[in-house]
Structure formats: C-alpha cells, structure tokens
C-alpha positions as CSV (number, residue, x, y, z in Angstrom):
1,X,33.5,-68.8,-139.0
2,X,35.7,-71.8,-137.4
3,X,36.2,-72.3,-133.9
4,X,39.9,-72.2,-135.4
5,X,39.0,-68.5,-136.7
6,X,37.4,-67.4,-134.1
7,X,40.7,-68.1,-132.0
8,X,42.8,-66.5,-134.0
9,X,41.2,-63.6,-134.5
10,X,40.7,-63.1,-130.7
11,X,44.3,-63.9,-130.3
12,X,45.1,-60.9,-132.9
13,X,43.0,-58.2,-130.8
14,X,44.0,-59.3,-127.7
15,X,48.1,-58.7,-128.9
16,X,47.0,-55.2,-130.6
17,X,45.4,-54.1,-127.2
18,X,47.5,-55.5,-124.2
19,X,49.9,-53.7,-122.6
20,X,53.4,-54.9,-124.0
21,X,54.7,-55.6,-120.5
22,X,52.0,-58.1,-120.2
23,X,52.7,-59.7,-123.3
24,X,56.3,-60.1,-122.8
25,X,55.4,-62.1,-120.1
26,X,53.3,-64.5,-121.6
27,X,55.8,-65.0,-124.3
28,X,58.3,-65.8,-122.2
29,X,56.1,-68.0,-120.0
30,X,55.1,-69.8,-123.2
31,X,58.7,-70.3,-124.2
32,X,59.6,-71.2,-120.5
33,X,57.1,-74.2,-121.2
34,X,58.8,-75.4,-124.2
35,X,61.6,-75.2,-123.1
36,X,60.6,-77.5,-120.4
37,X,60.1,-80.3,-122.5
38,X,56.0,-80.7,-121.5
39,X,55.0,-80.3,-125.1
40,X,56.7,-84.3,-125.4
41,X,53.8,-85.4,-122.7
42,X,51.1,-84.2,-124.2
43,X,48.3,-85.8,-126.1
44,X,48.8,-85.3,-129.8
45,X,46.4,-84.8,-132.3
46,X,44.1,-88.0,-133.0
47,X,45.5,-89.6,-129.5
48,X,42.6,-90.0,-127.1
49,X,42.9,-89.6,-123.7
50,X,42.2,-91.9,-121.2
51,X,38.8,-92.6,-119.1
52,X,38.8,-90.7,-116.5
53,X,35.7,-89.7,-113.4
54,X,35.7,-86.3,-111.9
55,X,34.1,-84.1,-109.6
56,X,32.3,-81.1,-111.2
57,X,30.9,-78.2,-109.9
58,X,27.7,-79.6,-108.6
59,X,29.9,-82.1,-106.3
60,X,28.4,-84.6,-108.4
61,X,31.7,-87.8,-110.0
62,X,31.3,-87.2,-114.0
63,X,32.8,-90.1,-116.0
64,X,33.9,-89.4,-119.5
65,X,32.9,-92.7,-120.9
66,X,28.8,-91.6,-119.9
67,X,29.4,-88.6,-121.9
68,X,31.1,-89.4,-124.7
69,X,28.4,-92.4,-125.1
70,X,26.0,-89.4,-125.7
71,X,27.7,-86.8,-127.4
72,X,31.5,-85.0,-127.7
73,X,33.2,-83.6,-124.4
74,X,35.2,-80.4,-124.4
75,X,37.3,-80.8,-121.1
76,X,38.8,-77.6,-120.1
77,X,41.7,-77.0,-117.3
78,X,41.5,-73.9,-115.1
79,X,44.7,-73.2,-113.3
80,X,44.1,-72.5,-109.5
81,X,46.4,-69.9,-108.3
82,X,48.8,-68.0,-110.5
C-alpha cells in the first residue's frame, strides 16, 4: 500500500470516528489557513527547500546537506502549544 494510501485511509477512520464537534473545528481551522493566504508561501511540489542546520533532540546541530548526501530526509514540524 502507498504512503499516499495509507494516509488516506487513516484520514477516512479518523472522520467516521471523531466526535463531529471536533471535526468542525479542524475544518474550519483548515479553511482559516487558506484563507490566510499561507498556502502561496509554501514549497510546492518539486521545489527544494533550502539548507538548513538544526538542533535535534540529542542537542546535537543536524545539517540537512550531511543527510541528504547519505540518504532522503523526512523533516516533520511539531507545533508547540495549541
């Protein structure tokens, strides 16, 4: 199955199992972000972002040219405080 797949079909149990309240809200706070205009700064597809050097959760500085020399990078964002 594709990553794509797998996605989606957590996305589908996820809306037949949440409480509606809950989803509403996300809607709307996914609408309130398009409507923002953000989706016109972000990378598109096939753009490539630029070198960058971190902290991770070791304390240690990660570069993403050292990685990317050795294999592919997922970079994921964790919001701090909702």
């Amino acid at each position: 199955m594709s990553l794509q797949a797998k996605l989606d079909e957590y996305k589908d149990n996820f809306q037949k199992t949440a409480p509606a309240d809950i989803l509403q809200q996300m809607h709307q706070a996914t609408n309130d972000l398009r409507e923002s205009g953000i989706l016109e700064e972000v990378l598109k597809k096939g753009y490539k972002a630029p070198h960058f050097a971190l902290e991770n959760g070791a304390n240690k500085i990660v570069r993403s040219e050292d990685i990317l020399s050795q294999r592919f990078m997922v970079l994921t964002f964790y919001r701090g405080r909702w």
